[in-house]
N, C-alpha and C positions, 0 to 999 in steps of 0.2 A: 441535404443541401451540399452542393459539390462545392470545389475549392474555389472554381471561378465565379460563382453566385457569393463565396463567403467576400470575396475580394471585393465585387463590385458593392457590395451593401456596405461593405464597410468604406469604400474611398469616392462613396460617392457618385457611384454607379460610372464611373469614369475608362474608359476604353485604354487607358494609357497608365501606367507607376511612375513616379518620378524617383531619383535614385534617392531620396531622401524616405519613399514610401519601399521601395522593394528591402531598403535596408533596414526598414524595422520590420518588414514582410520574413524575412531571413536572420532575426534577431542580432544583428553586427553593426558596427558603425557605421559612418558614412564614409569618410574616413578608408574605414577597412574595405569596405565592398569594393571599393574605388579601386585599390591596389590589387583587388584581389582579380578584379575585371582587367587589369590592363595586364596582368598575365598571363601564362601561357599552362593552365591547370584545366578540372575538369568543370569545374561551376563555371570559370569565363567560358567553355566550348560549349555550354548546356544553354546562356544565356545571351551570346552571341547571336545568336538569328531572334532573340526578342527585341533587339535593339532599335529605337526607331530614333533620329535624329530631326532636329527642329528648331533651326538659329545652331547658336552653341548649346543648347540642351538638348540631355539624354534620358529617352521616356522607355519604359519597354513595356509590349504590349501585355495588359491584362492575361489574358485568353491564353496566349504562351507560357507566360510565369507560370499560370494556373496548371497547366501539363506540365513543363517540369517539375513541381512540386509533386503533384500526382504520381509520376515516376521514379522520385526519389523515396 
């Protein structure tokens, strides 16, 4: 089972994380993640092209997260 089939069975087969899911996906706060994305480091440059926008919320794609974890 790859990381993105573990993803989707877990959140409900959903094509999108919301940052309340990638941040327990990445064991951190919410909180933290938050700060850590409006940074200028290497997880906000790795997560940056996941980013999908939608009203005022921030989702980022399943399928994406799924490769960078893979790469990390």
């Amino acid at each position: 089972m790859t990381v993105e089939e573990t993803l989707l069975n877990r959140y409900g087969g959903s094509p999108l994380l919301s940052l309340e899911q990638l941040a327990e996906v990445l064991h951190r706060s919410k909180n933290g993640l938050r700060i850590s994305l409006s940074g200028d480091n290497e997880l906000s440059a790795k997560l940056r092209p996941c980013k999908v926008k939608i009203g005022r919320r921030i989702y980022f794609k399943t399928s994406a997260v799924a490769r960078v974890i893979e790469e990390a």
